[in-house]
C-alpha positions as MATLAB code, in Angstrom:
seq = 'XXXXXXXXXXXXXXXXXXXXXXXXXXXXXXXXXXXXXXXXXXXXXXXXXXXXXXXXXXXXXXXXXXXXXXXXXXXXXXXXXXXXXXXXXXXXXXXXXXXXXXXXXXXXXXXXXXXXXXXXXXXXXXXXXXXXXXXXXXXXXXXXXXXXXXXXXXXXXXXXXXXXXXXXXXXXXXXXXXXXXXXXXXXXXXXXXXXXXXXXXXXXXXXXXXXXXXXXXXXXXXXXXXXXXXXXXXXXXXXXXXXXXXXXXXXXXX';
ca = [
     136.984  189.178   56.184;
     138.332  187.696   52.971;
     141.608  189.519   53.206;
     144.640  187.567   54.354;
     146.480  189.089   57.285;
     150.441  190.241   56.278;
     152.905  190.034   59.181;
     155.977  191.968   58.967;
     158.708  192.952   61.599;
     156.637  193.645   64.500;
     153.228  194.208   63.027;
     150.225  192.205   61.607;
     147.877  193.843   59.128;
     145.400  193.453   56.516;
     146.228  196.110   53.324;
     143.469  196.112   50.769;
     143.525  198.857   47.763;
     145.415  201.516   46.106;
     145.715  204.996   47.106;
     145.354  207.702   50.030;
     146.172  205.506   53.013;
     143.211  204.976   55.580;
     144.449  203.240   58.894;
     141.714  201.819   60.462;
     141.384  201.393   64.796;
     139.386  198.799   66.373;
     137.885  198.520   69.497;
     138.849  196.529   72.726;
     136.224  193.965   71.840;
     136.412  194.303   67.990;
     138.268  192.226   66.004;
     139.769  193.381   62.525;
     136.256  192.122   60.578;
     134.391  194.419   62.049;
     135.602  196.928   59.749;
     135.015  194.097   56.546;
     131.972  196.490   54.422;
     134.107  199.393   55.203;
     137.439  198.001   53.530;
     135.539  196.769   51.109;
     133.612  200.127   49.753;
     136.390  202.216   50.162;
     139.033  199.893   48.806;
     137.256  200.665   45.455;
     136.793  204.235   46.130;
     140.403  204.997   45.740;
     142.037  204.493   48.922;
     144.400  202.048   50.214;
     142.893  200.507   53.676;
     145.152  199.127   56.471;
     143.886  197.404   59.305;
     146.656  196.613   62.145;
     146.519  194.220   64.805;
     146.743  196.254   68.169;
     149.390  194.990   70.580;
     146.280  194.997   73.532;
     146.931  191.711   74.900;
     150.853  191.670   73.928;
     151.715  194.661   75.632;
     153.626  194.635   78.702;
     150.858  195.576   81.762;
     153.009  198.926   82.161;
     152.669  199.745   78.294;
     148.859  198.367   78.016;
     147.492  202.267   77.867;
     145.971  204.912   75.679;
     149.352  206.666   74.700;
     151.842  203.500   74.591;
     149.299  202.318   72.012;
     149.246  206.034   70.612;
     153.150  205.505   70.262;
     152.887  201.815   68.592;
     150.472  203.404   65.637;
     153.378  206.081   64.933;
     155.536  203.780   64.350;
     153.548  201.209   62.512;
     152.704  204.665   60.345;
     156.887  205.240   59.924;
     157.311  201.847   59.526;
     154.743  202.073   56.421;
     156.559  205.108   55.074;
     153.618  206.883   54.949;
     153.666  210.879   55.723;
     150.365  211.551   56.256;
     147.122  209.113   56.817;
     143.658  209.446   57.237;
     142.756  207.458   61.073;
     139.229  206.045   61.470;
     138.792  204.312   64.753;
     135.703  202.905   66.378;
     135.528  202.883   70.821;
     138.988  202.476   71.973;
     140.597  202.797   68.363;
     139.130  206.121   68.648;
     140.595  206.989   71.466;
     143.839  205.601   70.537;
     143.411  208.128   66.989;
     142.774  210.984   68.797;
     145.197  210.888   71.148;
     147.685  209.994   68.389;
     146.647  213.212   66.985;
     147.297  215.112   69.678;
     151.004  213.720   69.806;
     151.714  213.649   66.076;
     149.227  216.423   64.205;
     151.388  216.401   61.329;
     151.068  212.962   60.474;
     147.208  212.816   60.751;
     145.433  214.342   57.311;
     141.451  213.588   58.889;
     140.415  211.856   61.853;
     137.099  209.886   61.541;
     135.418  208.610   64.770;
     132.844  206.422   66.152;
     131.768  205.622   69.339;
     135.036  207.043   70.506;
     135.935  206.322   73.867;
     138.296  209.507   75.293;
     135.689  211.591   77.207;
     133.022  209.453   78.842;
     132.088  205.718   78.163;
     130.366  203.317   80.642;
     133.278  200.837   81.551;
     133.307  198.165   78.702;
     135.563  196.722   81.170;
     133.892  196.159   83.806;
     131.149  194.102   85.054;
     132.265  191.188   84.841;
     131.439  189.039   88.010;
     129.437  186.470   86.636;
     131.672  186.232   83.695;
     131.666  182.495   83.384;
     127.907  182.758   82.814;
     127.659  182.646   78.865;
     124.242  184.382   79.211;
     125.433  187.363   81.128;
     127.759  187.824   78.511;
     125.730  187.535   75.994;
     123.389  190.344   77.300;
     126.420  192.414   77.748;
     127.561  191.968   74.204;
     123.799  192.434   72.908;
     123.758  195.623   74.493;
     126.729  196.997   73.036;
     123.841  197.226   69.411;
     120.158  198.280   69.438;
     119.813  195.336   67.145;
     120.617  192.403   69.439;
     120.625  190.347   66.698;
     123.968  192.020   65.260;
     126.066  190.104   68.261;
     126.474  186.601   66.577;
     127.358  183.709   68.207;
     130.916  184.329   66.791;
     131.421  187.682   68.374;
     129.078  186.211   72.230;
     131.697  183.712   71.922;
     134.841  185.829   71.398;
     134.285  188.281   74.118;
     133.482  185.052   76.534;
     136.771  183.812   75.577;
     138.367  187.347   76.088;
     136.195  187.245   79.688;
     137.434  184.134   80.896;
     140.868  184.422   79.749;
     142.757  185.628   83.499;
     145.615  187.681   81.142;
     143.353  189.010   78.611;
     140.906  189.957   81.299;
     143.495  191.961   83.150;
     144.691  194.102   80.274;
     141.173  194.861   79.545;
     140.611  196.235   82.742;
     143.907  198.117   82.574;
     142.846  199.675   79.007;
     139.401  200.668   80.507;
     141.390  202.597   83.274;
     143.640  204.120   81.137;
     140.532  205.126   78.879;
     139.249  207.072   81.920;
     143.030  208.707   82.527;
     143.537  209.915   79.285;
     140.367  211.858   79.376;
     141.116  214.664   76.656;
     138.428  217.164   77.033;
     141.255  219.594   77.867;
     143.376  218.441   74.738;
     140.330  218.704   71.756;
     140.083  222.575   71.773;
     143.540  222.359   70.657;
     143.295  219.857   67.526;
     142.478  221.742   64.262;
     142.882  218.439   62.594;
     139.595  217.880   59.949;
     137.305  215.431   62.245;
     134.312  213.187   60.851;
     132.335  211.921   64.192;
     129.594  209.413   63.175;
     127.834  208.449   65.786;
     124.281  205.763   66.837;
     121.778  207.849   68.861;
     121.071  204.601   70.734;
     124.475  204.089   71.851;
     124.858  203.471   75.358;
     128.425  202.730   75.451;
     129.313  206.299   74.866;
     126.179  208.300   74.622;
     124.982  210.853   72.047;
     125.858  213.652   74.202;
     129.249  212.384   74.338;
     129.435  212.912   70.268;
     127.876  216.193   70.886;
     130.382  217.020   73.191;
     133.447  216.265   70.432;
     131.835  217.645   68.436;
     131.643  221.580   70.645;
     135.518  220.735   71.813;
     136.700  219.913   68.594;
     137.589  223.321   66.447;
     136.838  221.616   62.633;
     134.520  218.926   63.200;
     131.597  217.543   61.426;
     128.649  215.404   63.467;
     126.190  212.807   61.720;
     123.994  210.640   62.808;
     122.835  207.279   62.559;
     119.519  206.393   63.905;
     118.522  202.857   65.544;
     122.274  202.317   66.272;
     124.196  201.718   68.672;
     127.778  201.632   69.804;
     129.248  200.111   66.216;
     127.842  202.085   63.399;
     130.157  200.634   60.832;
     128.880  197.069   61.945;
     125.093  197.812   62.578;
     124.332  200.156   59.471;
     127.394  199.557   57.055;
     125.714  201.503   53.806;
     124.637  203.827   55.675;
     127.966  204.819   57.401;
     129.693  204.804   54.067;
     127.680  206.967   52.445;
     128.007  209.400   55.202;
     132.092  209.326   55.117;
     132.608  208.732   51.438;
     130.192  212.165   51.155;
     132.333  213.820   54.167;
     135.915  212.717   52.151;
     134.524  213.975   48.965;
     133.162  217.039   50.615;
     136.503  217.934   52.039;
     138.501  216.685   48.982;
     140.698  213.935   50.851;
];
């Protein structure tokens, strides 16, 4: 990603565009590029896109969870000045805008998801015994797409850093409980918020029935789906994920 990261008080962030203010949620894994096409389209579409750095690996271990993260997108959002946002968040960063929702509904304009994490998801922390095998990890992070060619060598070699890393390691594992804690299949009948859930029906991270099931709990939602994908639409089939959530915006006048 082209975009230059701003740091200011406690937060670092990329802020590209003028307009209604998307904040956009990566994943454990997922660095801020991830979401590069994304930024990019809808930058020019008339909306102002904000990317912040999650605190994952400079939490405290007490604070490394679902709802302190929750907490530290509030006030980034306060901190902004912003009243009300749009939240798009892929795996974890899902998780982390839905539960936000739940806390603070009147911030929270639409809520777009991906390969949310919050009701099922096969542990992206764990498995990790022969983690100083590159080749393990490799197949791990090949998984995560149906195109196995979509995991460069870039992001192989940033999750084997992550991996290897005894701190990092240990608030991943922390996050992937606190995934599992904060299950909120009890809290999504109760969130009227507007909900976009774009989903790959080859994800195995978080299967399709897992979209399905968002998509029965949650009172306004809207399901679409992206074949030949996997766990990262916005990564694997860019265009195609845009034109799904520029038509769903448009469609719902944000």
């Amino acid at each position: 990603m082209a975009h230059r990261l701003k740091k200011e008080g406690n937060y670092s962030y990329i802020e590209v565009g003028e307009g209604t203010p998307i904040i956009v949620l990566h994943g454990l894994m997922g660095g801020l590029s991830n979401f590069s096409e994304v930024s990019d389209y809808f930058s020019k579409k008339g909306y102002k896109i904000i990317i912040p750095e999650l605190p994952i690996y400079s939490m405290s271990l007490l604070k490394t969870n679902v709802k302190s993260f929750s907490k530290y997108l509030h006030d980034f959002i306060i901190f902004k000045g912003y009243n009300e946002v749009i939240l798009l968040g892929n795996s974890l960063g899902g998780h982390i805008g839905l539960y936000h929702t739940k806390l603070f509904p009147e911030t929270v304009k639409a809520l777009i998801i991906t390969g949310s994490s919050g009701l099922y998801e096969s542990a992206m922390g764990g498995g990790y015994t022969k983690r100083s095998d590159y080749e393990v990890i490799k197949k791990k992070a090949q998984e995560v797409f149906y195109d196995p060619a979509v995991a460069t060598k870039e992001i192989v070699d940033e999750v084997y850093e992550t991996v290897n890393d005894r701190h990092k390691l240990i608030k991943t594992l922390a996050i992937a409980k606190s995934a599992i804690r904060h299950n909120m299949a009890k809290d999504l009948p109760h969130m009227h918020v507007p909900t976009c859930i774009i989903w790959g029906k080859n994800d195995t991270v978080t299967p399709p029935e897992v979209a399905e099931e968002f998509n029965m709990l949650l009172p306004d939602s809207d399901l679409f789906w992206i074949d030949k994908c996997g766990h990262a639409a916005m990564m694997e089939h860019p265009e195609e994920f845009n034109k799904i959530l520029d038509n769903w915006l448009q469609k719902r006048e944000f």
